[in-house]
C-alpha positions in Angstrom: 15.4 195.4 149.6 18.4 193.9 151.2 20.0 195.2 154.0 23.3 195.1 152.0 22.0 196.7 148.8 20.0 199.6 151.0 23.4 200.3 152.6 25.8 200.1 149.6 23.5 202.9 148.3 21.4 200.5 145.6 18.8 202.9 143.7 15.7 201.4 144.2 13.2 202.6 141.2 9.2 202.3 141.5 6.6 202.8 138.2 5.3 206.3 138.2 1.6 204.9 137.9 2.2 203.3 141.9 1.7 206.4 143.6 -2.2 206.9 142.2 -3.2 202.9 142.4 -6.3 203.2 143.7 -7.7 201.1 146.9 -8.6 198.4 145.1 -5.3 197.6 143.1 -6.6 199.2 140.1 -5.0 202.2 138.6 -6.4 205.4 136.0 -5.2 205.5 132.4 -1.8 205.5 131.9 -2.3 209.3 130.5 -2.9 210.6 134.7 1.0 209.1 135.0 2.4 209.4 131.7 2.3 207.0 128.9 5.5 205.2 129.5 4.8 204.5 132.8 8.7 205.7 133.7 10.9 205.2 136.9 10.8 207.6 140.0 14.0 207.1 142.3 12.5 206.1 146.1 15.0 207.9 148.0 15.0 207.1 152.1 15.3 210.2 154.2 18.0 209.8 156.7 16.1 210.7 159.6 13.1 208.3 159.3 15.2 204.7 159.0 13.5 202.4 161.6 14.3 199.0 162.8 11.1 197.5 163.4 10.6 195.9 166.9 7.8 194.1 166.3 9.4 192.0 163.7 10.5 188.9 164.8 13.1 188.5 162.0 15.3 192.0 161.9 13.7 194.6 159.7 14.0 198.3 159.1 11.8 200.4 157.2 12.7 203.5 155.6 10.2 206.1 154.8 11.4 207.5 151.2 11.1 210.3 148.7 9.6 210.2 145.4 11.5 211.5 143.0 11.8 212.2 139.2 14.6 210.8 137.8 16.1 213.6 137.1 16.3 214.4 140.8 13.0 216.9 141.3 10.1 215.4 143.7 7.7 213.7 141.8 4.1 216.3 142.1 2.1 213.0 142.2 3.6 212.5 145.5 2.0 213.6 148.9 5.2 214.2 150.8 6.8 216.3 148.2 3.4 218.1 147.9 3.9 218.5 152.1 7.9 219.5 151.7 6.5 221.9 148.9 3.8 223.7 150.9 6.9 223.7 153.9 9.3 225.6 151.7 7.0 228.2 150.8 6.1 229.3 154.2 9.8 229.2 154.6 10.2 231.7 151.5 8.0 234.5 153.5 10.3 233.6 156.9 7.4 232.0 158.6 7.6 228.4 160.0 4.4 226.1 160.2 4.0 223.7 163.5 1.3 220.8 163.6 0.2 218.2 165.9 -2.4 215.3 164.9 -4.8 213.7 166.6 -5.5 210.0 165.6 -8.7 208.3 166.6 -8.9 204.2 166.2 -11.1 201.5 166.9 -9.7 198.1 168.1 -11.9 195.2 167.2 -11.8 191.1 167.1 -10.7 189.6 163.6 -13.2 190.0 161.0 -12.7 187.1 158.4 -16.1 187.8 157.1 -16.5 191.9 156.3 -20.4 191.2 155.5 -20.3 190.7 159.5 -20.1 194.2 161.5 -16.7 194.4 163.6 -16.8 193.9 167.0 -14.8 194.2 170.2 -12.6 192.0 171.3 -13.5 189.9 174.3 -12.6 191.2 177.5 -10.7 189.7 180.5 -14.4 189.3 182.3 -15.5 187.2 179.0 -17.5 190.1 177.9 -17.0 192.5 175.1 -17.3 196.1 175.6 -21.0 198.1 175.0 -19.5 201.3 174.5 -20.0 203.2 177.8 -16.3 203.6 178.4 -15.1 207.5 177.2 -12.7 208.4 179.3 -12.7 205.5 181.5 -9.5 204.5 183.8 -10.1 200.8 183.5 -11.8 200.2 180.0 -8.7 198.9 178.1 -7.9 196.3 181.0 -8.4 193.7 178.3 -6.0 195.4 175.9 -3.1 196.0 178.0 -0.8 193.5 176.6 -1.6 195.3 173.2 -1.2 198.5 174.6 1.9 197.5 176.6 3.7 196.6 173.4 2.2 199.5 171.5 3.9 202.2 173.8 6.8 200.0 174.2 7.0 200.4 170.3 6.4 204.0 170.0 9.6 204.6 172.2 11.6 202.3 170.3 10.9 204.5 167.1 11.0 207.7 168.9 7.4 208.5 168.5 6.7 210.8 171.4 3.3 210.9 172.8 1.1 213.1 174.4 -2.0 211.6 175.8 -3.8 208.3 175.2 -7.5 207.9 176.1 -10.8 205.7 175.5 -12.8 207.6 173.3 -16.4 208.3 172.7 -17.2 204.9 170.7 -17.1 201.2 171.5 -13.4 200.0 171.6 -12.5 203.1 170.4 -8.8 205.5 171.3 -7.3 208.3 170.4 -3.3 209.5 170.6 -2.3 212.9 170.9 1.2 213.3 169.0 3.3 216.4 170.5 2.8 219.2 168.2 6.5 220.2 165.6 7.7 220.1 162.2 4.7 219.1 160.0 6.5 216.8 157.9 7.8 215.1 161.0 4.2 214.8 162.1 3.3 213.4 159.1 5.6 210.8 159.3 5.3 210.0 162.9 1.5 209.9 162.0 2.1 207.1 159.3 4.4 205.2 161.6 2.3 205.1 164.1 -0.6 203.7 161.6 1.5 201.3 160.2 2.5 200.2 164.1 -1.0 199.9 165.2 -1.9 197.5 162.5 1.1 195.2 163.0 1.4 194.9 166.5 -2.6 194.2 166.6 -2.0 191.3 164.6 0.6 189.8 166.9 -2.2 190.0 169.2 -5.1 188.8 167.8 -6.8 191.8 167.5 -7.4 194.3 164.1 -6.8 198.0 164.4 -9.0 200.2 162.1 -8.4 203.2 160.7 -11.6 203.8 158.8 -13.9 206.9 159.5 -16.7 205.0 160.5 -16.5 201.5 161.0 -19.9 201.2 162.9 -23.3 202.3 162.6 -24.8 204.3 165.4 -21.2 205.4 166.7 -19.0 207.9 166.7 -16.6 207.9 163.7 -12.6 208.1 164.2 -10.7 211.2 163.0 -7.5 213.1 162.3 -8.2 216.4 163.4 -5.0 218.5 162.9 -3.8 221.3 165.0 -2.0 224.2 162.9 0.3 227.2 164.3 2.3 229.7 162.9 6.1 231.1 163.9 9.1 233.0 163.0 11.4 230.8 161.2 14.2 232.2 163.4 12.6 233.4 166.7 9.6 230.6 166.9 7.6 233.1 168.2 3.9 232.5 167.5 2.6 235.0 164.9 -1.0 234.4 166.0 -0.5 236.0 168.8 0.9 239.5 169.3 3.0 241.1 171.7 0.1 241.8 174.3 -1.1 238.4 173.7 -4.0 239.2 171.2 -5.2 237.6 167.8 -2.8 239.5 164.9 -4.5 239.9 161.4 -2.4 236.5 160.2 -4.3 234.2 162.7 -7.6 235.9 161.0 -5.9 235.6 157.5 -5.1 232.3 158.5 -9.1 230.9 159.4 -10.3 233.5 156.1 -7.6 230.7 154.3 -9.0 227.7 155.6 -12.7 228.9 155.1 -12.0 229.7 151.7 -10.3 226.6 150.6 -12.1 223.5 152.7 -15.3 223.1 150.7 -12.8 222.4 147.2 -10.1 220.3 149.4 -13.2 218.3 151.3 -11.8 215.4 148.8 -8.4 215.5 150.0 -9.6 215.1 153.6 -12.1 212.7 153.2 -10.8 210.4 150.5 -13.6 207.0 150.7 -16.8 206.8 150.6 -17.2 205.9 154.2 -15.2 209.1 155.1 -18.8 210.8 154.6 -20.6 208.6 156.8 -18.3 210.6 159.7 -19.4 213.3 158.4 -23.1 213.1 157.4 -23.8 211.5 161.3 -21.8 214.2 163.3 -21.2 213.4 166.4 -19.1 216.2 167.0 -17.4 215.4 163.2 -18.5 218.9 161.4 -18.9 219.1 158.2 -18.9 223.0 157.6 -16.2 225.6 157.7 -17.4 227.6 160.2 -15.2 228.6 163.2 -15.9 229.3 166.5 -13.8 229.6 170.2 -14.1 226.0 171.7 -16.9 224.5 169.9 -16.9 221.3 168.6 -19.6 221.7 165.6 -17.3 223.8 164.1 -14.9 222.3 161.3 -12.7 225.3 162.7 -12.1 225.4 166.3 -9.7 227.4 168.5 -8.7 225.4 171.4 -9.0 227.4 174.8 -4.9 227.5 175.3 -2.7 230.8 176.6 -1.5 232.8 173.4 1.6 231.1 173.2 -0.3 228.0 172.2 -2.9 229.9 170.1 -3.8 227.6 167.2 -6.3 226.6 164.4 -7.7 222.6 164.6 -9.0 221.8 161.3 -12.0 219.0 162.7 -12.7 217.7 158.8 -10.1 215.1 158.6 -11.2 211.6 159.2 -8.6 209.1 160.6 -8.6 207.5 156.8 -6.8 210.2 155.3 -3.0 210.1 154.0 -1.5 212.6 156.7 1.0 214.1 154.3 -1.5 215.0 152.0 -4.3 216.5 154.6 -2.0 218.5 156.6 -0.8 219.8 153.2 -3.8 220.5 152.1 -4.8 222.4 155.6 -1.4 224.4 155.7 -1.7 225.2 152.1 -5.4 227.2 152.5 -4.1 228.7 155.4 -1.2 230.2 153.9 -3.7 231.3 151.0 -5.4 233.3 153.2 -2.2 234.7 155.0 -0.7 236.1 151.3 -4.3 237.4 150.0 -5.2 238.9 153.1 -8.5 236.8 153.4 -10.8 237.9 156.3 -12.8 235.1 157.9 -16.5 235.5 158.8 -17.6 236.0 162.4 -17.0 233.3 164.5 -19.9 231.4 165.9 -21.0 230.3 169.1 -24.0 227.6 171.0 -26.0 225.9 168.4 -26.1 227.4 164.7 -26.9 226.6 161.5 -24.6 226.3 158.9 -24.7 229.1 156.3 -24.6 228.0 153.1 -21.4 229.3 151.7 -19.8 227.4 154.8 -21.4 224.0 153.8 -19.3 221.3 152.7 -19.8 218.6 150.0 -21.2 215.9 152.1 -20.7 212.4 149.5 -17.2 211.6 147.5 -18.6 212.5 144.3 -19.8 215.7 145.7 -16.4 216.8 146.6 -14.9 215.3 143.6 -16.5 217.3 141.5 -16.2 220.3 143.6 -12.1 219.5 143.3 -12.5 218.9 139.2 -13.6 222.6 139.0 -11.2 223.8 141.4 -9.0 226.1 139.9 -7.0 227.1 143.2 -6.2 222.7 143.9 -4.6 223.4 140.5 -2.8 226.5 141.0 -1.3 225.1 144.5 -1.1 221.5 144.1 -0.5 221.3 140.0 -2.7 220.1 137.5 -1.1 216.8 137.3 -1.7 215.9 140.9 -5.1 216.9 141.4 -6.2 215.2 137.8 -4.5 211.9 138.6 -6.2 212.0 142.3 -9.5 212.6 140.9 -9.0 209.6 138.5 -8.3 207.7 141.0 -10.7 208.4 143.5 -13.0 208.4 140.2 -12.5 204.6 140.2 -12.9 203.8 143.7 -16.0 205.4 143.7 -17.2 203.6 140.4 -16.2 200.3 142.4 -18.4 200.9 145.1 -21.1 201.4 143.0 -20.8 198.5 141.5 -22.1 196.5 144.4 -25.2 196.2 145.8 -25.7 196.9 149.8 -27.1 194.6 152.5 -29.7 198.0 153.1 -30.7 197.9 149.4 -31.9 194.1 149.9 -33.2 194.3 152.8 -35.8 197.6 152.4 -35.8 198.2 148.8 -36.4 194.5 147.6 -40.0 194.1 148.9 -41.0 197.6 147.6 -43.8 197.1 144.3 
């Protein structure tokens, strides 16, 4: 849009069926969007217009509301589903604060995707083997990227917290400071969206998948989830003497009870399960556990000020509005039914299986067809439109043939 018709207040309108095109470009029958395909009014929120400072030629972009024309929020659309699950915590007083963690993998161009990615060629000539977690001086090839990336995030206001090499090869992860959760969610998809396009100023492609390489750690989104008075901020999971109140155990009995039919809204591809199937500290379960990393549920060693839940299942694929959401919405299921979790686990332990996950897509697609509680809390016409959609992208997949079923299953008599 124009800068002139943005700022003399132009409507700018978008087809209903946009918001559940599938991956490909496809989209479900027109009956998942309504027949006529009708208008939704893409209204900017004042508070997220951004000039764009990697764009050579002045831009701004402005993250928008989807809404019926009639002016409610469209339910096929993942922030008003988010501003939705916000307002009802707000109904009982109570104030949810989130912070995400993003993990990423910065690779060399892939013009050919039947080529594994690799990293990009290092100052020293050599590309990185992955033995770098942690390390002081393994993005010394990446600084200009990285230079402009931080440089970028402070242009749009995107505070961070920490920035590190991570486990796998050419791998990072950024800590976003913990507030608002539809703030999150939008400084989340900002920074996404600013990863991508600053990478390709430099040569370089920033991934987002949940598992972009074989034999390697996979990249997630694992979201951490609090709890306060709307009007005091005071953290209800912890109480006066600085102890666990019955609402932090509410809280996990929420999240325990809701993950295995929401495992489709936090792992939305079909690579999403190859993070999960192949660990590596990505849990697939709902247990939950003090400081343990194999549980999908972990509570962060922190003073009781800080106590929080981190929801692990989340790959670094999924639409931030709609996981945190999704996460916030079981937890306050468990908070107004009074949900008790089950014991928390510690060391090495096998799952038990009413804590067991779906672990493909169309596992946890059809988990989320029969759910009658993603219906009740997210509305019919969300969750069936979603499923079609997802239904499709799955379908795609199967239509083609992998480079594993040529190469071991051809030779078999």
């Amino acid at each position: 849009m124009t800068a002139e018709g943005f700022l003399e207040g132009r409507r700018l309108q978008l087809a209903r069926g946009v918001l559940l095109q599938c991956i490909m470009g496809g989209y479900p029958p027109s009956r998942f969007y309504g027949s006529d395909d009708g208008d939704l009014a893409l209204v900017a929120d004042p508070k997220q217009i951004h000039c764009l400072p990697w764009s050579q030629q002045p831009r701004a972009l402005a993250i928008c509301d989807a809404d019926e024309l009639t002016g409610e929020s469209s339910r096929l659309s993942t922030r008003g589903q988010l501003k939705a699950v916000v307002a009802r915590y707000a109904a009982l007083g109570l104030a949810p604060v989130v912070a995400t963690e993003l993990e990423f993998f910065v690779f060399a161009p892939n013009p050919d995707p039947t080529q594994p990615f690799q990293p990009p060629m290092g100052l020293d000539g050599r590309r990185e083997d992955g033995h770098s977690a942690f390390s002081v001086s393994s993005n010394n090839g990446l600084r200009p990227f990285f230079s402009e990336v931080y440089a970028c995030m402070a242009a749009l206001g995107l505070p961070r917290d920490t920035f590190m090499h991570e486990m796998g090869v050419s791998q990072f992860e950024i800590n976003l400071l913990h507030g608002a959760p539809l703030l999150l969610a939008d400084q989340t998809f900002l920074f996404k969206h600013l990863l991508k396009e600053v990478a390709l100023k430099h040569g370089l492609t920033v991934v987002c998948m949940a598992k972009p390489l074989a034999h390697t750690p996979g990249s997630s989104m694992h979201i951490h989830q609090s709890v306060v008075e709307a009007d005091s901020g005071r953290n209800v999971f912890s109480d006066e003497a600085g102890e666990p109140t019955a609402i932090f155990r509410h809280f996990i009995g929420g999240q325990q009870a809701c993950l295995a039919d929401f495992t489709a809204l936090f792992a939305p591809n079909v690579n999403s399960y190859q993070r999960l199937c192949h660990p590596f500290a990505s849990p697939n379960n709902a247990c939950w556990s003090h400081d343990n990393r194999s549980a999908g549920l972990r509570i962060p060693a922190s003073s009781p000020v800080a106590r929080r839940v981190e929801n692990r299942l989340p790959g670094a694929d999924a639409n931030p509005y709609l996981a945190i959401a999704a996460s916030l919405a079981a937890g306050l299921y468990g908070i107004e039914h009074r949900l008790e979790p089950s014991a928390a686990i510690q060391g090495e332990f096998e799952v038990p299986d009413n804590l067991s996950l779906p672990c493909t897509l169309h596992a946890a697609l059809e988990r989320l067809k029969r759910s009658h509680l993603a219906k009740e809390l997210f509305g019919t016409e969300f969750i069936e439109g979603y499923i079609a959609s997802k239904t499709l992208e799955l379908t795609s997949f199967f239509d083609e043939i992998t480079p594993w079923e040529r190469r071991v299953l051809a030779a078999q008599a």
